[in-house]
mmCIF file of the N, C-alpha and C atoms, coordinates in Angstrom:
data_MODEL
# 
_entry.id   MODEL 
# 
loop_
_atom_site.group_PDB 
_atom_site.id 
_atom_site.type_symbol 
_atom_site.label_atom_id 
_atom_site.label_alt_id 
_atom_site.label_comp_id 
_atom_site.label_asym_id 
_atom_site.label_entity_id 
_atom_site.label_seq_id 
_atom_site.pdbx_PDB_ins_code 
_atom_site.Cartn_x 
_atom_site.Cartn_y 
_atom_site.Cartn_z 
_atom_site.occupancy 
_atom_site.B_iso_or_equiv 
_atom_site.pdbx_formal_charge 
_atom_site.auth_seq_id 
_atom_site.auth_comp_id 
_atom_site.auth_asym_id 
_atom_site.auth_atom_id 
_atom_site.pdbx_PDB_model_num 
ATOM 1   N N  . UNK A 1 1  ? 8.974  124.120 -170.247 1.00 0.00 ? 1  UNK A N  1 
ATOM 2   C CA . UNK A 1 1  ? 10.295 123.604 -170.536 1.00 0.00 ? 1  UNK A CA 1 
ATOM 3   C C  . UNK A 1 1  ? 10.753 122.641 -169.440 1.00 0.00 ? 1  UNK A C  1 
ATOM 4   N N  . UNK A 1 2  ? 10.644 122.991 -168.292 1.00 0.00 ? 2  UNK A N  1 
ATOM 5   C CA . UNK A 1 2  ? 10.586 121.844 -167.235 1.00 0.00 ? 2  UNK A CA 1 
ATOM 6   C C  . UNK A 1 2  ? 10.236 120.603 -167.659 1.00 0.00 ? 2  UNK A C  1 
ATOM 7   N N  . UNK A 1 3  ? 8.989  120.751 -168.165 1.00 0.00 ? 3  UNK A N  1 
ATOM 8   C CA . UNK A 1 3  ? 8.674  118.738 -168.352 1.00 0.00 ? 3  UNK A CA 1 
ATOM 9   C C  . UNK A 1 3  ? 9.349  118.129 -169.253 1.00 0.00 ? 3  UNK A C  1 
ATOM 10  N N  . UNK A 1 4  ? 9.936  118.936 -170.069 1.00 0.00 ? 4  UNK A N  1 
ATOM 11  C CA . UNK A 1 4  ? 10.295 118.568 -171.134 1.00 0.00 ? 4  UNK A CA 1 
ATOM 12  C C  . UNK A 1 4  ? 11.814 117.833 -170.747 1.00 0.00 ? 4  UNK A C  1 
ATOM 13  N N  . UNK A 1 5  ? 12.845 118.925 -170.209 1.00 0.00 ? 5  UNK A N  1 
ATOM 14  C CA . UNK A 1 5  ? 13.782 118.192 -169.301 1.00 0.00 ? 5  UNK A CA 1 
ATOM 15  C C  . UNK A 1 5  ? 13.930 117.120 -168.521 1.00 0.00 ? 5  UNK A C  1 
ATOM 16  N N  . UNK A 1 6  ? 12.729 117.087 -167.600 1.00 0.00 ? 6  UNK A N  1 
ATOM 17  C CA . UNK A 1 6  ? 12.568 115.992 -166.864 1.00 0.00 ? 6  UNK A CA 1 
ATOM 18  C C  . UNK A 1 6  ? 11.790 115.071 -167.646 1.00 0.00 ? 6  UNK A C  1 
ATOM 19  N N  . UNK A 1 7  ? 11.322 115.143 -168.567 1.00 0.00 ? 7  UNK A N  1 
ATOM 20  C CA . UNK A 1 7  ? 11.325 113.729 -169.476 1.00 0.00 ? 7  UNK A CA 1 
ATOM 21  C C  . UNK A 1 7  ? 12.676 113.425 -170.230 1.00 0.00 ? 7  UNK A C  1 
ATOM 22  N N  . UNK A 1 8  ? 13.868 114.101 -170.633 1.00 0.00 ? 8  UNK A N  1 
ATOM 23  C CA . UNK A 1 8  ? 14.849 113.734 -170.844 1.00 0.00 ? 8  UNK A CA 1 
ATOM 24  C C  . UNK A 1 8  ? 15.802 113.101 -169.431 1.00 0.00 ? 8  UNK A C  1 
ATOM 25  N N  . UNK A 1 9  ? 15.645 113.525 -168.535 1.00 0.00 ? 9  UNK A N  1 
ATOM 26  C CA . UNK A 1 9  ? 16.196 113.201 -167.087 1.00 0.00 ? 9  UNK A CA 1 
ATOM 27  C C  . UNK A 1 9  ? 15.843 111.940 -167.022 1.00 0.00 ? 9  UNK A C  1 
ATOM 28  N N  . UNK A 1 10 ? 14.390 111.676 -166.865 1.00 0.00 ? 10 UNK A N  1 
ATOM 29  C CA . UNK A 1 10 ? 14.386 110.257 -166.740 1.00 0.00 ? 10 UNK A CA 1 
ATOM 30  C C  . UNK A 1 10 ? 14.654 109.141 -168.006 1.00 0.00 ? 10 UNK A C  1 
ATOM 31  N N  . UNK A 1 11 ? 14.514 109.492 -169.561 1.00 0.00 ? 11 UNK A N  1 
ATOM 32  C CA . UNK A 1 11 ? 14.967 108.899 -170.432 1.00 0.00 ? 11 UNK A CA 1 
ATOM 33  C C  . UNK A 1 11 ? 16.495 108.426 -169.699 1.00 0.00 ? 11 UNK A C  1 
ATOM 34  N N  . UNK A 1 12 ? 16.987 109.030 -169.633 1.00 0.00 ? 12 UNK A N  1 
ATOM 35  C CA . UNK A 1 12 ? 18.651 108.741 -169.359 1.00 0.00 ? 12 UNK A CA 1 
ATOM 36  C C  . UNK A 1 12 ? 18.761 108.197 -167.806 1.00 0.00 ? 12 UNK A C  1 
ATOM 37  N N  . UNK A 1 13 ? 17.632 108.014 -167.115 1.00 0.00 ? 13 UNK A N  1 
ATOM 38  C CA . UNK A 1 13 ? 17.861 107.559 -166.414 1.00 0.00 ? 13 UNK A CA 1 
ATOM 39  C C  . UNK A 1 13 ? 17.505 105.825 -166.017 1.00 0.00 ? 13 UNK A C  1 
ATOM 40  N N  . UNK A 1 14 ? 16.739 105.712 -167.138 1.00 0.00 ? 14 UNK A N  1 
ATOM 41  C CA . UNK A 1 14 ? 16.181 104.319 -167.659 1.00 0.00 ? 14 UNK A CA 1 
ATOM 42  C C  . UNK A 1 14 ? 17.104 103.636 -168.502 1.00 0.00 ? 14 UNK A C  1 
ATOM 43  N N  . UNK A 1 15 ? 17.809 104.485 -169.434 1.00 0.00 ? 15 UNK A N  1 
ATOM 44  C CA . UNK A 1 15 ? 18.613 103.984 -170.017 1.00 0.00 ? 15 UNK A CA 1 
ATOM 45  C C  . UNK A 1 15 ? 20.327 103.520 -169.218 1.00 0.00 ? 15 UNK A C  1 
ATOM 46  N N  . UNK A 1 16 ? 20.516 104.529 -168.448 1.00 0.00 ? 16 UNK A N  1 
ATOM 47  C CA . UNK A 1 16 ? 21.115 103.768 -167.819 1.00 0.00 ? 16 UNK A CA 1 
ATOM 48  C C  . UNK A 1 16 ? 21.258 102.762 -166.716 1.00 0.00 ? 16 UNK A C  1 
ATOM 49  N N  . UNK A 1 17 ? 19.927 102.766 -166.176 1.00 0.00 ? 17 UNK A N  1 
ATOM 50  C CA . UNK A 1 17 ? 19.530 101.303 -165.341 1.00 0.00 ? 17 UNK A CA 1 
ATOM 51  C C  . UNK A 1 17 ? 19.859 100.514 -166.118 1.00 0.00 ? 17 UNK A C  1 
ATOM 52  N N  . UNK A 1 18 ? 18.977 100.738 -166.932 1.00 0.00 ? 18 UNK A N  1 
ATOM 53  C CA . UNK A 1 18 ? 19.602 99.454  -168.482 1.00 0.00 ? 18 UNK A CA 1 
ATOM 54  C C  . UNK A 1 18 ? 20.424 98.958  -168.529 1.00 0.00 ? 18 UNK A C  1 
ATOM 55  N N  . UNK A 1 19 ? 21.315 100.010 -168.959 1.00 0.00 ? 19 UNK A N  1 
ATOM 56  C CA . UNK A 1 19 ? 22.926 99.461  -169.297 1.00 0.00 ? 19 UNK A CA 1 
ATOM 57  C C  . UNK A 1 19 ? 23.613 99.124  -168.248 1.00 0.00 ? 19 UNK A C  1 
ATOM 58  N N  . UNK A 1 20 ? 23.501 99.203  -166.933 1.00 0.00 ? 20 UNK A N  1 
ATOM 59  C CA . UNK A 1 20 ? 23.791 99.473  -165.869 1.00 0.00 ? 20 UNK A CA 1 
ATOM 60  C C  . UNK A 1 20 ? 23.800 97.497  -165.577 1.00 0.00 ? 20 UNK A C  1 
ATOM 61  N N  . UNK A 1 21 ? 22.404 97.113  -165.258 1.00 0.00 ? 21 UNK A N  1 
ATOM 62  C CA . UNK A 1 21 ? 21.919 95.934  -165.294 1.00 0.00 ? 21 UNK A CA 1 
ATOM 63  C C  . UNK A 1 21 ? 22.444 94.831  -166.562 1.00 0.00 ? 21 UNK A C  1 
ATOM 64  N N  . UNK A 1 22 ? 22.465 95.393  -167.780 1.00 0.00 ? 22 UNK A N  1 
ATOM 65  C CA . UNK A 1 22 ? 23.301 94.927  -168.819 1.00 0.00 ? 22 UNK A CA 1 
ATOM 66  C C  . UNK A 1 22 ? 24.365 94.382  -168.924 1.00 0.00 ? 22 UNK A C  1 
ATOM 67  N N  . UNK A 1 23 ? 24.987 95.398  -168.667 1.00 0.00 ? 23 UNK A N  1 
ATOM 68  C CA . UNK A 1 23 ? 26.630 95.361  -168.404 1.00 0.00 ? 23 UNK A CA 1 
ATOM 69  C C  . UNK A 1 23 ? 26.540 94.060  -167.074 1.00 0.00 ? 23 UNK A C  1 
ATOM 70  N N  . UNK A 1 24 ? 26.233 94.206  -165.873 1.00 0.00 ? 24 UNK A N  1 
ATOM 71  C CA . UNK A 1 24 ? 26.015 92.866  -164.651 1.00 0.00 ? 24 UNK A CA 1 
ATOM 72  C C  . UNK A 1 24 ? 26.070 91.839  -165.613 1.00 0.00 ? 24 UNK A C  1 
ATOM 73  N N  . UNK A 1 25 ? 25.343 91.758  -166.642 1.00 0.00 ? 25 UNK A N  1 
ATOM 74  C CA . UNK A 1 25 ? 24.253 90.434  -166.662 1.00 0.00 ? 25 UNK A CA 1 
ATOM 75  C C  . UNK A 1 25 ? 25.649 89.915  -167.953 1.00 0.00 ? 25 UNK A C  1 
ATOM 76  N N  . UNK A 1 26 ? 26.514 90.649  -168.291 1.00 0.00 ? 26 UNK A N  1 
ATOM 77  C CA . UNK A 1 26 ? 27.221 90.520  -169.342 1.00 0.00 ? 26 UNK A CA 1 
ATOM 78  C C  . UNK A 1 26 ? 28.683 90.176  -168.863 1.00 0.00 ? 26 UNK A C  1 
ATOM 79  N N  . UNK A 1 27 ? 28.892 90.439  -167.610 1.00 0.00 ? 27 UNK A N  1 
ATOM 80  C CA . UNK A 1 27 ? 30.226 90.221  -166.918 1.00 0.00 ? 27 UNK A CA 1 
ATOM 81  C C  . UNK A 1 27 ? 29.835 88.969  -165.947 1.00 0.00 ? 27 UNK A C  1 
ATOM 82  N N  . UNK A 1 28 ? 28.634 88.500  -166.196 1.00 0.00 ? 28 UNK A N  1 
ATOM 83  C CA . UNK A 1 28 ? 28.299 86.945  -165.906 1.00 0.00 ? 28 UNK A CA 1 
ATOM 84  C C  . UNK A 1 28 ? 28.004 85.773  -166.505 1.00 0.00 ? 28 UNK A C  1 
ATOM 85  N N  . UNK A 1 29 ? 28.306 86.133  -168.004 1.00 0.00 ? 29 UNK A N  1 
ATOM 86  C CA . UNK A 1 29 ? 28.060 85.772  -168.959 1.00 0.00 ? 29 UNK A CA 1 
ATOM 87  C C  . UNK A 1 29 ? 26.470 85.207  -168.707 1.00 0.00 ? 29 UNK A C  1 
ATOM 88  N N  . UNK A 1 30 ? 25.678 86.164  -168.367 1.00 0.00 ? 30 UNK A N  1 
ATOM 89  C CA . UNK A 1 30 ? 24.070 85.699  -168.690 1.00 0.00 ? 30 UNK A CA 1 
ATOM 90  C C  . UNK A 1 30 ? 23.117 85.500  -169.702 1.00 0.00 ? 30 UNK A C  1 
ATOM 91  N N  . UNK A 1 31 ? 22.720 84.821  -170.303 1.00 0.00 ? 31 UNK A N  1 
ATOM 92  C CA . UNK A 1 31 ? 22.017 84.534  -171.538 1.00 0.00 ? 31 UNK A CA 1 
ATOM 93  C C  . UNK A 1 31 ? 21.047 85.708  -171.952 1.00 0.00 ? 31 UNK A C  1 
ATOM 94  N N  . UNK A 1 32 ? 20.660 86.263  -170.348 1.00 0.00 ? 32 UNK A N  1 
ATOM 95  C CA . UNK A 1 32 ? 19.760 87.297  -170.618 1.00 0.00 ? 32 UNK A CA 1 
ATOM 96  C C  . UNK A 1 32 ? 20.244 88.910  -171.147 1.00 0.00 ? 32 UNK A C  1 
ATOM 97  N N  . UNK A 1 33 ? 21.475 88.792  -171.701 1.00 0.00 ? 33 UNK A N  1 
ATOM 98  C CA . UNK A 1 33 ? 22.362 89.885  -172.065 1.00 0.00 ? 33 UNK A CA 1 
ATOM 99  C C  . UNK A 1 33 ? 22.930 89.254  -173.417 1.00 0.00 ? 33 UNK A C  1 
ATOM 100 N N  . UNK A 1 34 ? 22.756 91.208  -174.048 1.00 0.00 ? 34 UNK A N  1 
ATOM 101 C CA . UNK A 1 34 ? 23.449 90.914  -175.263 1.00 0.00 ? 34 UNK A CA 1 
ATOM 102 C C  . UNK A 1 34 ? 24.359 92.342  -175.410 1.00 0.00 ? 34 UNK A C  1 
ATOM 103 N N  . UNK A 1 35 ? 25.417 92.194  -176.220 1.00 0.00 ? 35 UNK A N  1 
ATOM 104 C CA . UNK A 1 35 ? 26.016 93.238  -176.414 1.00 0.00 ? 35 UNK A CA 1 
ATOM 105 C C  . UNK A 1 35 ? 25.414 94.444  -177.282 1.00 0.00 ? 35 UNK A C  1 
ATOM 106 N N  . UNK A 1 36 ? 24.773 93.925  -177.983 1.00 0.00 ? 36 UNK A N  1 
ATOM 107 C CA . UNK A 1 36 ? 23.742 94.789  -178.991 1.00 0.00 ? 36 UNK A CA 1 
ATOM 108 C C  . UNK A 1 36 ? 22.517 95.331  -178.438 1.00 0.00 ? 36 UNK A C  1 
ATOM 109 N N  . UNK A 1 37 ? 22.465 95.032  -177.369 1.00 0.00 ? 37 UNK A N  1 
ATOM 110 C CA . UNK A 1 37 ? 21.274 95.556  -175.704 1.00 0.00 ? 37 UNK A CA 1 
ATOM 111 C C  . UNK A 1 37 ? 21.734 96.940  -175.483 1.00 0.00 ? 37 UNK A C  1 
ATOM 112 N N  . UNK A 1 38 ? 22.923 96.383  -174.773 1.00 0.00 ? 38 UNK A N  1 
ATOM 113 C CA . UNK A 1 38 ? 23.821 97.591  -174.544 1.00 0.00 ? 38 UNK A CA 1 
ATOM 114 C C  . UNK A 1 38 ? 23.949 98.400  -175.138 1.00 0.00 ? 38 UNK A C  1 
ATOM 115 N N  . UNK A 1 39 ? 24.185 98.321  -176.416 1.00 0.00 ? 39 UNK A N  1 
ATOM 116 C CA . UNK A 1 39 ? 24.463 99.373  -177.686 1.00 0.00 ? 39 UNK A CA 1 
ATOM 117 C C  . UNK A 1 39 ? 23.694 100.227 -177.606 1.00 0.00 ? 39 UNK A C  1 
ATOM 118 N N  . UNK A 1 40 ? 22.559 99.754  -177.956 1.00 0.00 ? 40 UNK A N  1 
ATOM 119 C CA . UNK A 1 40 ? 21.205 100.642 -178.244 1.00 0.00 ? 40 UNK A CA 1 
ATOM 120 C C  . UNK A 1 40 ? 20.860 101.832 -176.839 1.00 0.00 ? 40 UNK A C  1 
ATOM 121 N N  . UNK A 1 41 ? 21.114 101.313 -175.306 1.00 0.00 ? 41 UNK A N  1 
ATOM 122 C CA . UNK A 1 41 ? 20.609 101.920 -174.323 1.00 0.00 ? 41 UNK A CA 1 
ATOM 123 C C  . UNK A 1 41 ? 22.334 102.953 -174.514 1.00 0.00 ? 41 UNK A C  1 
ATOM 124 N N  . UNK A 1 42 ? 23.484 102.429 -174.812 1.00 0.00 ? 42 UNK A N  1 
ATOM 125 C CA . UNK A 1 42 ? 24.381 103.714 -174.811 1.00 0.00 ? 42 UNK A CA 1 
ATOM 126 C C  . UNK A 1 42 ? 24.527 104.994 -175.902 1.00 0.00 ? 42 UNK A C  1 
ATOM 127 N N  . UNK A 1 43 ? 23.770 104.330 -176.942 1.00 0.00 ? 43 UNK A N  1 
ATOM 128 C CA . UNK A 1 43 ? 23.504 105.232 -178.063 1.00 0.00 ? 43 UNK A CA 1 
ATOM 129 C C  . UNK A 1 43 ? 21.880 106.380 -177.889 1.00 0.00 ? 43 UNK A C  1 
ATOM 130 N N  . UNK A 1 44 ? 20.846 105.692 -177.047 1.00 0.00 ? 44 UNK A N  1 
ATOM 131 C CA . UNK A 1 44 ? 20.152 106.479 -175.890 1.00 0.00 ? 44 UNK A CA 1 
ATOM 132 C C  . UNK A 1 44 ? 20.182 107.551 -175.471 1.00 0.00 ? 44 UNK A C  1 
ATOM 133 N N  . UNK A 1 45 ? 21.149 107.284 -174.637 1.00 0.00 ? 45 UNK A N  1 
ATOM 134 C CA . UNK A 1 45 ? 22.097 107.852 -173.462 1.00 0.00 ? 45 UNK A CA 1 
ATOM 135 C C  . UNK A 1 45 ? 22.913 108.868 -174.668 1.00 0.00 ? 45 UNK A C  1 
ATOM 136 N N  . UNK A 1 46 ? 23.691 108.695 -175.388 1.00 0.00 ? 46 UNK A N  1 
ATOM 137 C CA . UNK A 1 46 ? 24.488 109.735 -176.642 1.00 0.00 ? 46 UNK A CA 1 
ATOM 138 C C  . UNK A 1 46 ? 23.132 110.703 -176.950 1.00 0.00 ? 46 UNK A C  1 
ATOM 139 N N  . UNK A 1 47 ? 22.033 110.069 -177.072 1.00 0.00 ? 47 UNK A N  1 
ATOM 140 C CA . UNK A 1 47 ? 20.648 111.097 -177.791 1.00 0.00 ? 47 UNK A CA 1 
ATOM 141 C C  . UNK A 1 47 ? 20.725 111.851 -176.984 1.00 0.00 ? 47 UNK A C  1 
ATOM 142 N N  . UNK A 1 48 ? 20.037 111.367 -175.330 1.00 0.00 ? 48 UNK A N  1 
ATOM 143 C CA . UNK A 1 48 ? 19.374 112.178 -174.441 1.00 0.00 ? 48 UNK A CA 1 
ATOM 144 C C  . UNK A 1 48 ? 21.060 113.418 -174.257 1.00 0.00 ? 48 UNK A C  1 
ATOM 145 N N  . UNK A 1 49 ? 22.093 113.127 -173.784 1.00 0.00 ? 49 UNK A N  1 
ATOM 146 C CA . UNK A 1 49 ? 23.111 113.779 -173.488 1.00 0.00 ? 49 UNK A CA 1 
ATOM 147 C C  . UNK A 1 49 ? 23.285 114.762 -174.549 1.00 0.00 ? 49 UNK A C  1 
ATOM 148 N N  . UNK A 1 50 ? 23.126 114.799 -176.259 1.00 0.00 ? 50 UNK A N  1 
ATOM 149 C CA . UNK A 1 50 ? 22.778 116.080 -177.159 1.00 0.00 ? 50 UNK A CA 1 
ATOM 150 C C  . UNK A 1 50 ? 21.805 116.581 -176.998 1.00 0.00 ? 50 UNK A C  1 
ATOM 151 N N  . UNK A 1 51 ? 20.901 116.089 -176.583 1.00 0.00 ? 51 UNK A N  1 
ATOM 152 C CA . UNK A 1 51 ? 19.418 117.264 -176.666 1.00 0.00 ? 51 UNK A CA 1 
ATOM 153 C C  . UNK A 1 51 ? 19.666 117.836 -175.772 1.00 0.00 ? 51 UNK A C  1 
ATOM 154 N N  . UNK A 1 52 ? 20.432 117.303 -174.333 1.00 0.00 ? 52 UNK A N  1 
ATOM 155 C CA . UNK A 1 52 ? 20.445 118.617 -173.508 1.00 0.00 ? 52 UNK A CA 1 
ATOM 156 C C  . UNK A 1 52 ? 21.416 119.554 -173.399 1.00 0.00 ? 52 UNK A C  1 
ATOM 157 N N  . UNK A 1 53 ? 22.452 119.036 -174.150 1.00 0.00 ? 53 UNK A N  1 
ATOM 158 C CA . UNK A 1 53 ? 23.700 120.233 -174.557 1.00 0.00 ? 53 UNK A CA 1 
ATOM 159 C C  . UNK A 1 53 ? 22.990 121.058 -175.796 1.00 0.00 ? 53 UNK A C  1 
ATOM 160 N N  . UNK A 1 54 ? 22.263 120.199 -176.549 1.00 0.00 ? 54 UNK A N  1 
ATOM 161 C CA . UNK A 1 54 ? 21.425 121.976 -177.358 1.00 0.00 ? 54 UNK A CA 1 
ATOM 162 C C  . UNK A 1 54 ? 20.651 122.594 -176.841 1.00 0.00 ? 54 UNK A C  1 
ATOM 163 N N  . UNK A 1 55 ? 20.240 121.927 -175.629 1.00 0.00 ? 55 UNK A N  1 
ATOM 164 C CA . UNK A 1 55 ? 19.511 123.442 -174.811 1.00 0.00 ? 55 UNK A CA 1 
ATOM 165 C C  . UNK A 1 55 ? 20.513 123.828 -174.183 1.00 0.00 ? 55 UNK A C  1 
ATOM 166 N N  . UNK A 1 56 ? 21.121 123.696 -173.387 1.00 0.00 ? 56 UNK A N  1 
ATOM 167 C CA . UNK A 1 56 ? 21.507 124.160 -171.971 1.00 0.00 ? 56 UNK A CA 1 
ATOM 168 C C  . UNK A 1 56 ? 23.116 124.398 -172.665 1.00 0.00 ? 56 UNK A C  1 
ATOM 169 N N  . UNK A 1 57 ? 23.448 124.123 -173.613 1.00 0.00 ? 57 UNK A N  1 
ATOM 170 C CA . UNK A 1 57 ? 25.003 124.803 -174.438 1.00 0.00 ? 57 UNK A CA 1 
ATOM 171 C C  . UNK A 1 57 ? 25.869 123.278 -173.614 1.00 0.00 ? 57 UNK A C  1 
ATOM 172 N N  . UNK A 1 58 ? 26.965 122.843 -174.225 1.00 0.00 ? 58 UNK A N  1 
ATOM 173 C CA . UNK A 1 58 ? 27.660 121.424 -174.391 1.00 0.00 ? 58 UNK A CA 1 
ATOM 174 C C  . UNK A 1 58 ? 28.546 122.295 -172.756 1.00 0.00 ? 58 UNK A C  1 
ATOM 175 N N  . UNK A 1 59 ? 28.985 123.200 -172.329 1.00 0.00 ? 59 UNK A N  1 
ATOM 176 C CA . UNK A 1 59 ? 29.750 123.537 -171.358 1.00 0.00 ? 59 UNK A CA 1 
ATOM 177 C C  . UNK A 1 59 ? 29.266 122.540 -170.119 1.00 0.00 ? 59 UNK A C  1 
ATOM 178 N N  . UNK A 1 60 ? 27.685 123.216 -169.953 1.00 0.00 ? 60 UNK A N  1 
ATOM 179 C CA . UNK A 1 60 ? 26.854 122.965 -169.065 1.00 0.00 ? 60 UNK A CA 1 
ATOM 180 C C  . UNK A 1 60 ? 26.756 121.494 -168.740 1.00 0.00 ? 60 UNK A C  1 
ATOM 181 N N  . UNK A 1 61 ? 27.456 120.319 -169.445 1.00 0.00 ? 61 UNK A N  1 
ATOM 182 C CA . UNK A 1 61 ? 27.592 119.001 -169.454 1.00 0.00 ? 61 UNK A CA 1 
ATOM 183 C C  . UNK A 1 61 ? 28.537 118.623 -169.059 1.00 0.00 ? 61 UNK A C  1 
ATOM 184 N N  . UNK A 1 62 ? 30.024 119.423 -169.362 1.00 0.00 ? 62 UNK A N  1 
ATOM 185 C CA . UNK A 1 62 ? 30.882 118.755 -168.726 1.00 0.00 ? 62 UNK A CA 1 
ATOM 186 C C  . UNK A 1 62 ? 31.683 118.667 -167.517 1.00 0.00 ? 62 UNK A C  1 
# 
């Protein structure tokens, strides 16, 4: 069960580099950013954040 977590740990942690870098590249108006980039890595981030409130119970998140 460990790996399994820490492959969700780092999912969400890629995803939010992502969005992280995204969001920069979008408050500079950079060509290399799209809002629909973003979307996808915060909707990600919504996945990885339910799979681990159905293990670990939604308390344990907030």
């Amino acid at each position: 069960m460990n790996h399994e977590v820490d492959v969700l740990v780092q999912r969400a942690l890629n995803s939010s580099a992502k969005a992280s870098s995204l969001i920069r590249k979008l408050a500079t108006n950079s060509p290399h950013a799209s809002l629909e980039a973003l979307k996808q890595h915060v909707a990600e981030l919504q996945v990885v954040r339910n799979e681990l409130a159905d293990r670990f119970g939604r308390s344990a998140l907030d």
